[in-house]
VOPAGU-2260 file (C-alpha; in pm, 1 decimal, decimal comma):
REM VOPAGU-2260
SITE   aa  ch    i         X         Y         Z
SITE  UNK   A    0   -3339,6   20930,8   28504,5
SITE  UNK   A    1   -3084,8   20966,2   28249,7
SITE  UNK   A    2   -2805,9   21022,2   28465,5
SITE  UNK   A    3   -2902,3   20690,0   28652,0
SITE  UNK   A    4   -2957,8   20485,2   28320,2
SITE  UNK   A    5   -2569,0   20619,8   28202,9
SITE  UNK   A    6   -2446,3   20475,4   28510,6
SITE  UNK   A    7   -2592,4   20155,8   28477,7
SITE  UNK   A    8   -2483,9   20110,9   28140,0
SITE  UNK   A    9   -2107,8   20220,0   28225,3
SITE  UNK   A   10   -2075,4   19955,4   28491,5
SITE  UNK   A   11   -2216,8   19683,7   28280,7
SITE  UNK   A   12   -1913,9   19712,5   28028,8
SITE  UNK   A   13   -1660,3   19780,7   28280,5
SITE  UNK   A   14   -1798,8   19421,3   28397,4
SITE  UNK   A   15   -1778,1   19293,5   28059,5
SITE  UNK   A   16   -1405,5   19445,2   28044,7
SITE  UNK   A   17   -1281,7   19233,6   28333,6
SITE  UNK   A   18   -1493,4   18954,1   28241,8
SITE  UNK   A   19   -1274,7   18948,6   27925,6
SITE  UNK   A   20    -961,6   19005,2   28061,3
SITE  UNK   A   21   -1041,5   18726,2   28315,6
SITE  UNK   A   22   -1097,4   18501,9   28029,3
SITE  UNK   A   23    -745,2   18606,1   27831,8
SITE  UNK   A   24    -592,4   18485,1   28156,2
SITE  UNK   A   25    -696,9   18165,6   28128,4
SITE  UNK   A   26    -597,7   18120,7   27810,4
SITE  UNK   A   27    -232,2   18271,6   27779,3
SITE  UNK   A   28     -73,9   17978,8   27974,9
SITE  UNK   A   29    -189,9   17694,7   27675,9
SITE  UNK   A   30    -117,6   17959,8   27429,3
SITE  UNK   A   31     274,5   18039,6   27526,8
SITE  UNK   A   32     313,3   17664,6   27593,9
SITE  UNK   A   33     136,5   17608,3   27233,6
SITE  UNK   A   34     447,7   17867,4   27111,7
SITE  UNK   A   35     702,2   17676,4   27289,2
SITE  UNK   A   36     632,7   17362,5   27119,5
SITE  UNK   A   37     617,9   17516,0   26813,8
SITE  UNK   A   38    1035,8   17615,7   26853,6
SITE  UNK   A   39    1226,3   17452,4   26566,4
SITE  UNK   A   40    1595,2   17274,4   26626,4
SITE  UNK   A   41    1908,3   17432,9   26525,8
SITE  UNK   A   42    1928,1   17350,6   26151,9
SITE  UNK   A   43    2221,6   17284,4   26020,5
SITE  UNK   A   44    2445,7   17179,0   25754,9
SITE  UNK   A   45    2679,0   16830,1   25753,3
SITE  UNK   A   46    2979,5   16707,0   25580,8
SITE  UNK   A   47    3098,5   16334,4   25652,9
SITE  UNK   A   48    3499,1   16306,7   25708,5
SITE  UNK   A   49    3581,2   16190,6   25408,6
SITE  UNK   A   50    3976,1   16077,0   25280,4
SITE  UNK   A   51    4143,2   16342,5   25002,2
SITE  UNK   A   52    4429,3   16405,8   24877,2
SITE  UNK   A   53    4622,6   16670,4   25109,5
SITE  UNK   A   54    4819,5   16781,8   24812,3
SITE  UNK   A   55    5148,6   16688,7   24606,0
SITE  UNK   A   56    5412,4   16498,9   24806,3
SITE  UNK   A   57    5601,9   16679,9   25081,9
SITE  UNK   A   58    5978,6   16745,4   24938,3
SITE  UNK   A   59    6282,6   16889,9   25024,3
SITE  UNK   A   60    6590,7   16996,0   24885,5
SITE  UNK   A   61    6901,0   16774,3   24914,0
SITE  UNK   A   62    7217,6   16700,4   24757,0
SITE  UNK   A   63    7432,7   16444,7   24548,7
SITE  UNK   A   64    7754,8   16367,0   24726,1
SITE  UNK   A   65    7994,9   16068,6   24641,6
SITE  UNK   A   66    7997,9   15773,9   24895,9
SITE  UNK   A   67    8364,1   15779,7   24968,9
SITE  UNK   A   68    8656,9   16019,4   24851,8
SITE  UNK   A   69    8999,0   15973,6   24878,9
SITE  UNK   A   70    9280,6   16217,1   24780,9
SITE  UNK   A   71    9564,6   16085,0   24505,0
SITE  UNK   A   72    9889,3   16074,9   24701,9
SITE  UNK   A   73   10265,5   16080,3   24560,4
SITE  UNK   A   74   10523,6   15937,6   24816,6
SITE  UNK   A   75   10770,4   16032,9   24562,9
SITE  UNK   A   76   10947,4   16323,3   24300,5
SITE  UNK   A   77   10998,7   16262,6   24014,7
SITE  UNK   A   78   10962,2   16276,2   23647,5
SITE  UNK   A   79   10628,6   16136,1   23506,6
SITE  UNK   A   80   10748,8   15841,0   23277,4
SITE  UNK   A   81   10377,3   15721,7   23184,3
SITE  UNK   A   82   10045,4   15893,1   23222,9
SITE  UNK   A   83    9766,7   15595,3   23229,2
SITE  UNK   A   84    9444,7   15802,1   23342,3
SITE  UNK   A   85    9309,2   16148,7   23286,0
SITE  UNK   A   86    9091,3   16358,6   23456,8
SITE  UNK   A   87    8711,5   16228,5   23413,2
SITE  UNK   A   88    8819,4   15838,4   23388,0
SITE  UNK   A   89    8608,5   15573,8   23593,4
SITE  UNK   A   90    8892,4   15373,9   23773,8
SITE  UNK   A   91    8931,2   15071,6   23956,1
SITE  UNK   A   92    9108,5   14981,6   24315,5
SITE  UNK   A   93    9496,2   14905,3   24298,7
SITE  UNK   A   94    9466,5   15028,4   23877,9
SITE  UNK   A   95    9809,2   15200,3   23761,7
SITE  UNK   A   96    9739,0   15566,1   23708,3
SITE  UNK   A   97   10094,4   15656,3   23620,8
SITE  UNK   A   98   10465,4   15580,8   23684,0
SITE  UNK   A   99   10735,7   15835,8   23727,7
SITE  UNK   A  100   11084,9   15750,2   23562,3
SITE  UNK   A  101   11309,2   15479,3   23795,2
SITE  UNK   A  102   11608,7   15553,9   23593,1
SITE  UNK   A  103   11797,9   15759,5   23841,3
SITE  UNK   A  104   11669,2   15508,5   24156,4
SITE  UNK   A  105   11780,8   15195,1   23931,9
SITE  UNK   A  106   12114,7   15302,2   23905,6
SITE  UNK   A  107   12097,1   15370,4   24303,6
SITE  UNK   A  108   12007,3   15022,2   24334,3
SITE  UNK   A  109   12247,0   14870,4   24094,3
SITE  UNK   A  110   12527,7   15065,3   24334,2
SITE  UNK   A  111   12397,5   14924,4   24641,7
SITE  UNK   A  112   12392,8   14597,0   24520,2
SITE  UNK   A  113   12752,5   14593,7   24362,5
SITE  UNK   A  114   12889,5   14766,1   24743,8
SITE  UNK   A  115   12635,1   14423,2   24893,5
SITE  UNK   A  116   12836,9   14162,4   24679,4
SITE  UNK   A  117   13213,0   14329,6   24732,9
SITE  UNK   A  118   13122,7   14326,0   25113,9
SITE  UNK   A  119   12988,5   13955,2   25099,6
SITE  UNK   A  120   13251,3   13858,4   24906,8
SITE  UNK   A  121   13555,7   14050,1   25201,8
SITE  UNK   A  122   13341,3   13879,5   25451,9
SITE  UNK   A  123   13386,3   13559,4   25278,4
SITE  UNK   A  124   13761,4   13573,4   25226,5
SITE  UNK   A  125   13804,5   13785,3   25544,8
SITE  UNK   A  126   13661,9   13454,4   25759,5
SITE  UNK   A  127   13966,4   13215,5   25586,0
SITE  UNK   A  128   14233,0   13472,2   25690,6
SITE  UNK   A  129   14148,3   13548,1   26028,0
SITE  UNK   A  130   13979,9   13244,5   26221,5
SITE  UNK   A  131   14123,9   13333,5   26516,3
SITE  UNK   A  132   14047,4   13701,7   26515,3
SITE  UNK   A  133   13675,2   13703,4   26414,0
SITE  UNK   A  134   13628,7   14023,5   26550,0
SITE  UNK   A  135   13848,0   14199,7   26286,4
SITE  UNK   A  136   13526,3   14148,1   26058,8
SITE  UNK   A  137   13278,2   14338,1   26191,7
SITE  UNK   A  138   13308,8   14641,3   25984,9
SITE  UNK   A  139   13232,6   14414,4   25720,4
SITE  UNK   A  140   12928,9   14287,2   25864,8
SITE  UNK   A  141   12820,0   14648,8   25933,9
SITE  UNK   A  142   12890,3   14717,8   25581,9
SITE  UNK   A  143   12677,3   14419,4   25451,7
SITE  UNK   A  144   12379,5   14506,4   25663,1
SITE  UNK   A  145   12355,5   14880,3   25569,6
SITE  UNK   A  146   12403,8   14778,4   25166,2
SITE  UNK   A  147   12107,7   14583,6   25279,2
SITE  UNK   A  148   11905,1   14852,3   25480,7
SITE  UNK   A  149   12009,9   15065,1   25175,8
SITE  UNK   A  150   11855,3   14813,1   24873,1
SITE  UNK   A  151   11534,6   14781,8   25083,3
SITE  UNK   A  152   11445,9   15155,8   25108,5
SITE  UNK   A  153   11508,3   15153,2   24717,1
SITE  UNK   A  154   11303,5   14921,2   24673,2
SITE  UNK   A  155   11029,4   15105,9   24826,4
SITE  UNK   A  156   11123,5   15434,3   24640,8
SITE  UNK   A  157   11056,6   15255,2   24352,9
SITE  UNK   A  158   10714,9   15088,5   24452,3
SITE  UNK   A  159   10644,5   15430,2   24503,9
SITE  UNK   A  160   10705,0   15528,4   24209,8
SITE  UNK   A  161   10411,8   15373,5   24086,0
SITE  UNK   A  162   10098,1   15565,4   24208,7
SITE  UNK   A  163    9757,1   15328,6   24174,6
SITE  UNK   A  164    9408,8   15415,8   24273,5
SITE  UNK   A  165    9364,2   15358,6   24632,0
SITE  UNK   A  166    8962,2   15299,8   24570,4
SITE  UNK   A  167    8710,2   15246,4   24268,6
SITE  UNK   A  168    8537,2   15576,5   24165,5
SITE  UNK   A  169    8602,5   15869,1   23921,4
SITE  UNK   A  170    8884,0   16061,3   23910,2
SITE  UNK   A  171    8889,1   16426,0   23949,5
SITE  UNK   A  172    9102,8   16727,8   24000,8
SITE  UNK   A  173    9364,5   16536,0   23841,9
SITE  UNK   A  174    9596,4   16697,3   23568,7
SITE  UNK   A  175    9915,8   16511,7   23589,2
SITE  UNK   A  176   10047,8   16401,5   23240,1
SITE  UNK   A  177   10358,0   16231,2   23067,9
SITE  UNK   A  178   10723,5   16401,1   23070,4
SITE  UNK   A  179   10644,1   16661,7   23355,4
SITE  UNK   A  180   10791,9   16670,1   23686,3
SITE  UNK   A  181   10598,5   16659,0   24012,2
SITE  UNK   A  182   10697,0   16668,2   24392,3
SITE  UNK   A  183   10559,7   16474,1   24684,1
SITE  UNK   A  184   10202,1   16498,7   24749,7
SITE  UNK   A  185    9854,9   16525,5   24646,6
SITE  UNK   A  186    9795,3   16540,5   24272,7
SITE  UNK   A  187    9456,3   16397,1   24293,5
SITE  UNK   A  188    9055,3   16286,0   24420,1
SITE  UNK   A  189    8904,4   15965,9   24306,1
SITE  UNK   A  190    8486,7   15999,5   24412,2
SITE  UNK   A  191    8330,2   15699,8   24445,9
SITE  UNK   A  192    7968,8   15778,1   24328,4
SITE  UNK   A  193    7840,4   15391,9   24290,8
SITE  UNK   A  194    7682,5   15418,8   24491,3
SITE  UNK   A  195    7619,3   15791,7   24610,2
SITE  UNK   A  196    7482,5   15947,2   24885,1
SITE  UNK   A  197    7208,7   16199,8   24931,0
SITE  UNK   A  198    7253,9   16394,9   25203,2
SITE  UNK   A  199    6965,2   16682,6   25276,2
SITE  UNK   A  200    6878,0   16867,1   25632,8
SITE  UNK   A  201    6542,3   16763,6   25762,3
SITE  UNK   A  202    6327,2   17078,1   25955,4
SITE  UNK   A  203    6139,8   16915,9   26320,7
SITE  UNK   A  204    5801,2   16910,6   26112,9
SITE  UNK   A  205    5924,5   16725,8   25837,5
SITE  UNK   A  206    6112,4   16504,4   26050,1
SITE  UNK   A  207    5757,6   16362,6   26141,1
SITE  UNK   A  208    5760,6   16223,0   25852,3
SITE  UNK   A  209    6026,1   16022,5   25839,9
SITE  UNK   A  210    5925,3   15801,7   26130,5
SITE  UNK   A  211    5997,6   15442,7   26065,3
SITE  UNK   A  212    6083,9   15463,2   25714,8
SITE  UNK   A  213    6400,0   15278,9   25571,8
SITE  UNK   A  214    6345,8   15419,8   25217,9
SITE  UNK   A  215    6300,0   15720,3   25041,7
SITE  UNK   A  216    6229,6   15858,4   24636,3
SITE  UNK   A  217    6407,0   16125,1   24474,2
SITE  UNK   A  218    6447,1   16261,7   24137,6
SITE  UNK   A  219    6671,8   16511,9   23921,3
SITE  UNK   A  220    6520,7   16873,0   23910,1
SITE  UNK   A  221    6562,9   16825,5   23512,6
SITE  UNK   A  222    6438,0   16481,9   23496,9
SITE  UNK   A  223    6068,5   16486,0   23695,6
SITE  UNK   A  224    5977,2   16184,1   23590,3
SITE  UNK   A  225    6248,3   15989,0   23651,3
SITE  UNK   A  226    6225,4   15848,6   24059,9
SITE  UNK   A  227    6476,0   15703,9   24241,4
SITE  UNK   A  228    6535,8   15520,3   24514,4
SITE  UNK   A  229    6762,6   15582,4   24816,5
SITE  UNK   A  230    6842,8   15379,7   25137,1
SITE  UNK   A  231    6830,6   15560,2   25486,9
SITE  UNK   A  232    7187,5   15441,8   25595,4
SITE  UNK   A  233    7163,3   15805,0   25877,2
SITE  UNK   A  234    6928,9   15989,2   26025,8
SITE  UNK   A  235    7064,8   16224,9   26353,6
SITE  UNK   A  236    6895,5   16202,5   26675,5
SITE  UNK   A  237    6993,9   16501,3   26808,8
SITE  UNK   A  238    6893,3   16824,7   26622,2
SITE  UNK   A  239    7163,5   17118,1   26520,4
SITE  UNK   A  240    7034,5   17384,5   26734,2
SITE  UNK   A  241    7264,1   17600,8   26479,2
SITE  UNK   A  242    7008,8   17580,6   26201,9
SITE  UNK   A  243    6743,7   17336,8   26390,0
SITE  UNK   A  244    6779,5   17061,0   26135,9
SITE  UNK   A  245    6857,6   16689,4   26146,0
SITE  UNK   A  246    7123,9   16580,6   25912,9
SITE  UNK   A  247    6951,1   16315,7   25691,5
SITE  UNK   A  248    7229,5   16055,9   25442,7
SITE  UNK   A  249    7077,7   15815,9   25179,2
SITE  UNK   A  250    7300,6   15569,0   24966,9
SITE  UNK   A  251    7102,6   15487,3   24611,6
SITE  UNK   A  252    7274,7   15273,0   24358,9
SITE  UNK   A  253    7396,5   15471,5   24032,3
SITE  UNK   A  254    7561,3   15180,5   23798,0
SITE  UNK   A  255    7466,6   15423,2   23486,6
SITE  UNK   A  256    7647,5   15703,3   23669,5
SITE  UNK   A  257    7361,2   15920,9   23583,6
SITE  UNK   A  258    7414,7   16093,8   23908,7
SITE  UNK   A  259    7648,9   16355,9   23975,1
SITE  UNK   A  260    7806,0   16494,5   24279,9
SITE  UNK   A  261    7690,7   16836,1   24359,1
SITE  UNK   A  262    7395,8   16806,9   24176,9
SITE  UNK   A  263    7043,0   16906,3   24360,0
SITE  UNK   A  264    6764,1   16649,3   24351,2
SITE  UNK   A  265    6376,7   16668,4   24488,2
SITE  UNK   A  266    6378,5   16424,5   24783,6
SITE  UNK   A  267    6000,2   16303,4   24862,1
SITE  UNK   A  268    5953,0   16272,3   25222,8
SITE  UNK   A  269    5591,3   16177,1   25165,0
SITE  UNK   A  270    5475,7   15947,1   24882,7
SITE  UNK   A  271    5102,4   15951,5   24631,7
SITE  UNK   A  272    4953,8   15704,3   24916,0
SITE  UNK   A  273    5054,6   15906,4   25217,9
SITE  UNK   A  274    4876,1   16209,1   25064,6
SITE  UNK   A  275    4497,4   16049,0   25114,2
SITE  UNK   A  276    4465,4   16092,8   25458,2
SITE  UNK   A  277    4142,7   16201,7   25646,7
SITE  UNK   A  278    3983,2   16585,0   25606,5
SITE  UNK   A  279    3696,5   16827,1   25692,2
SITE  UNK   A  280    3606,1   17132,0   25504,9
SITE  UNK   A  281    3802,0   17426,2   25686,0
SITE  UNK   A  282    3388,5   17575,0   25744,3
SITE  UNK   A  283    3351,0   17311,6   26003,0
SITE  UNK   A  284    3665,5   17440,9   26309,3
SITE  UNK   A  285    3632,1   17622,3   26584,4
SITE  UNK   A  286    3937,4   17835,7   26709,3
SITE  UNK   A  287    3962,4   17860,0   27093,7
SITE  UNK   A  288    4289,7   18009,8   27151,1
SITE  UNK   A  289    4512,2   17789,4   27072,2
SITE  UNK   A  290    4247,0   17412,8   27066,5
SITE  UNK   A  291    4042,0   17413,1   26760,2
SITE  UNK   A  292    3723,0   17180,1   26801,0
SITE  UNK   A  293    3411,0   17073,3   26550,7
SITE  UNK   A  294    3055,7   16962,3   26612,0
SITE  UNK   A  295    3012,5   16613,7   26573,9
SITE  UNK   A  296    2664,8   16538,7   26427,9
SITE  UNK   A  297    2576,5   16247,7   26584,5
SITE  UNK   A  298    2154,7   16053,1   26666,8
SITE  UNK   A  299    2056,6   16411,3   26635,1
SITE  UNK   A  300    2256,3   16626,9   26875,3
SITE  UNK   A  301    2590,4   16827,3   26790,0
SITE  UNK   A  302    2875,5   16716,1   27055,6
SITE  UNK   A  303    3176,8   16952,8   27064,5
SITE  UNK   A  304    3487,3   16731,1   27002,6
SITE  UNK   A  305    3835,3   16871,5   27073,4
SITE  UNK   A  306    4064,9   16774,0   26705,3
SITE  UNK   A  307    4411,5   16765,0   26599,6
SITE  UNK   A  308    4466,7   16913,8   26253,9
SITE  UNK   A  309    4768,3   16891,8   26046,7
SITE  UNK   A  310    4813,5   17016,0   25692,3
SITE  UNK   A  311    4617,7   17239,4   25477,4
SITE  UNK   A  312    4512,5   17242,8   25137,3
SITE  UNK   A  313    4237,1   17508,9   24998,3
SITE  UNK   A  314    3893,9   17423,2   25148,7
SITE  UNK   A  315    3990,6   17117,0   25345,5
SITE  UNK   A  316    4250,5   17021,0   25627,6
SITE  UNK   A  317    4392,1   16669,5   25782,2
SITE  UNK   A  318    4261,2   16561,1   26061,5
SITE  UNK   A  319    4505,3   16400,1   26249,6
SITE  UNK   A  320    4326,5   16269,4   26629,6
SITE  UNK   A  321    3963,5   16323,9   26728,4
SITE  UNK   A  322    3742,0   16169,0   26434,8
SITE  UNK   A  323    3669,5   15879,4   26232,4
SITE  UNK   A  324    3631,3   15810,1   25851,4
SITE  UNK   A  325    3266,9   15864,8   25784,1
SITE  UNK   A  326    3166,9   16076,8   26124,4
SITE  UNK   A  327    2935,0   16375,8   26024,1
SITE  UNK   A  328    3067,9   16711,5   26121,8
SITE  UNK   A  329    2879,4   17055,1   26116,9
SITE  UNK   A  330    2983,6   17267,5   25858,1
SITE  UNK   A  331    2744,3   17594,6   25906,5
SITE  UNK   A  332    2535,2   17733,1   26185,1
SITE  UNK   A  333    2777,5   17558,7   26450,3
SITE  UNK   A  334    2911,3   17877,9   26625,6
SITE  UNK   A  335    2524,4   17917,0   26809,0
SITE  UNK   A  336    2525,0   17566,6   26906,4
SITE  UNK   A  337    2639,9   17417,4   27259,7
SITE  UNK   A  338    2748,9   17140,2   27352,2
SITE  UNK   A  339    2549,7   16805,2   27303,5
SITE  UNK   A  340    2233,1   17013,1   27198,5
SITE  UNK   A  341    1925,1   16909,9   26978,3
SITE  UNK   A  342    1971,0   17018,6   26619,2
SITE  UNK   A  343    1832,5   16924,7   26242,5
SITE  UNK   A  344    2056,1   16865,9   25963,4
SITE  UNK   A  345    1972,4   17049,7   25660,0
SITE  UNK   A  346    1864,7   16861,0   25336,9
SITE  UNK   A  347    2187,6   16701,4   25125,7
SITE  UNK   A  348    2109,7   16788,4   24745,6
């Protein structure tokens, strides 16, 4: 009797058993789809594409040159009667800068001259005595022309004897001075430096910035403060592949002569205004070998959108192509997300 009443009671909970499994069944369908619903979004955090200032304004090194030089030439040798100039003076076109001594040319002259009048004279008495033998005067002639040919070229001598500036500008490298003797050639360089030019070598990203501009700032590495302005009168084309620079030439007035040849200035490229441009914190890229993209935030999904960055300053870069002042980009938690997928943006304190 026992044995019979143990059996009966063992099969009655092994019924119960499956009766109970039978019944978890049923309910594990509602209770994973229950879980399901209960998945949260992606949360993340937002920053709107906001304008900053990328930084100071982009500069490069370039140079004071005059606008025009010409050398200081002497046609003639001779002894330096007169000294008018020195080195340093500011001198105008066609001004005297000195005069060598005519004395020993004058006296050429006054020989040529006398030898012009005797022959003049012959050829004047010579035509009376021999009217039918006009022929007989020709030497005489001959003689008159060359005392002619001869006054002329004195006369140049001495016009070059007097040695003006051939342009307006300062004069340099110029030492000659009263009662010394010089020869023929160049004693001299007048620099024209109002205006000057400001020549500087541009590198292919820089060169960017230049596009469409006609004027440019610059300013003395001593004097900050003080900007000037400059006039793009060249800009090359075609790059020097020897140092893969274009040649850049500015002409800026200097009436105060304030700028010297030689001297190295800061020329701005960029100015205060061109510096706001468009930015995203640096936490928002992607890297993808050599494409960088963000996740635009956008009726509550996160696109992937393919930008164009440019320059970089601490926390935030330019964005150059691919978003819009006031789009909403992901800043953390994009690097899970894919493309055009569901996601919550994290509270803004």
């Amino acid at each position: 009797m026992k044995n019979k009443r143990w059996i009966q009671i063992m099969i009655s909970s092994a019924l119960l058993a499956m009766g109970g499994m039978a019944m978890a069944g049923c309910n594990a369908p509602k209770e994973a789809q229950t879980e399901v619903q209960n998945v949260q979004k992606p949360l993340v955090k937002i920053s709107e594409v906001q304008k900053r200032s990328i930084g100071a304004p982009q500069e490069t090194v370039a140079e004071v040159t005059a606008s025009a030089e010409r050398d200081v030439v002497v046609k003639a040798s001779g002894d330096v009667l007169k000294a008018l100039k020195k080195r340093g003076d500011q001198v105008k076109q066609g001004e005297l800068l000195f005069e060598l001594d005519p004395a020993d040319v004058l006296l050429q002259k006054q020989k040529a001259e006398i030898l012009l009048r005797t022959a003049q004279k012959s050829l004047k008495d010579g035509q009376f005595a021999a009217q039918d033998d006009l022929d007989s005067l020709q030497p005489l002639k001959d003689q008159i022309q060359m005392a002619q040919i001869d006054i002329e070229q004195i006369n140049r001598t001495l016009d070059n004897f007097k040695v003006t500036a051939p342009i307006s500008g300062n004069l340099t490298d110029f030492s000659v001075e009263s009662g010394m003797t010089i020869n023929q050639g160049i004693v001299g360089k007048i620099q024209q430096i109002n205006p000057v030019k400001i020549k500087a070598n541009i590198t292919e990203e820089n060169a960017k910035l230049l596009k469409g501009k006609t004027e440019l700032s610059f300013y003395a590495t001593n004097q900050p403060d003080q900007l000037f302005k400059g006039k793009t009168v060249y800009f090359a084309d075609i790059m020097d592949t020897m140092n893969r620079t274009y040649e850049l030439e500015l002409q800026a007035d200097n009436a105060n002569l304030a700028l010297k040849p030689g001297t190295k200035v800061q020329l701005r490229l960029t100015d205060e205004a061109e510096q706001e441009v468009l930015t995203i914190p640096t936490t928002a890229i992607i890297r993808e070998e050599s494409n960088t993209y963000v996740y635009l935030f956008s009726g509550g999904r996160a696109e992937k959108r393919q930008v164009e960055l440019g320059r970089l300053n601490e926390l935030y870069q330019e964005v150059i192509e691919g978003l819009a002042l006031g789009d909403q980009v992901v800043v953390s938690g994009q690097h899970q997300l894919k493309d055009k997928q569901e996601v919550e943006a994290a509270a803004t304190n």
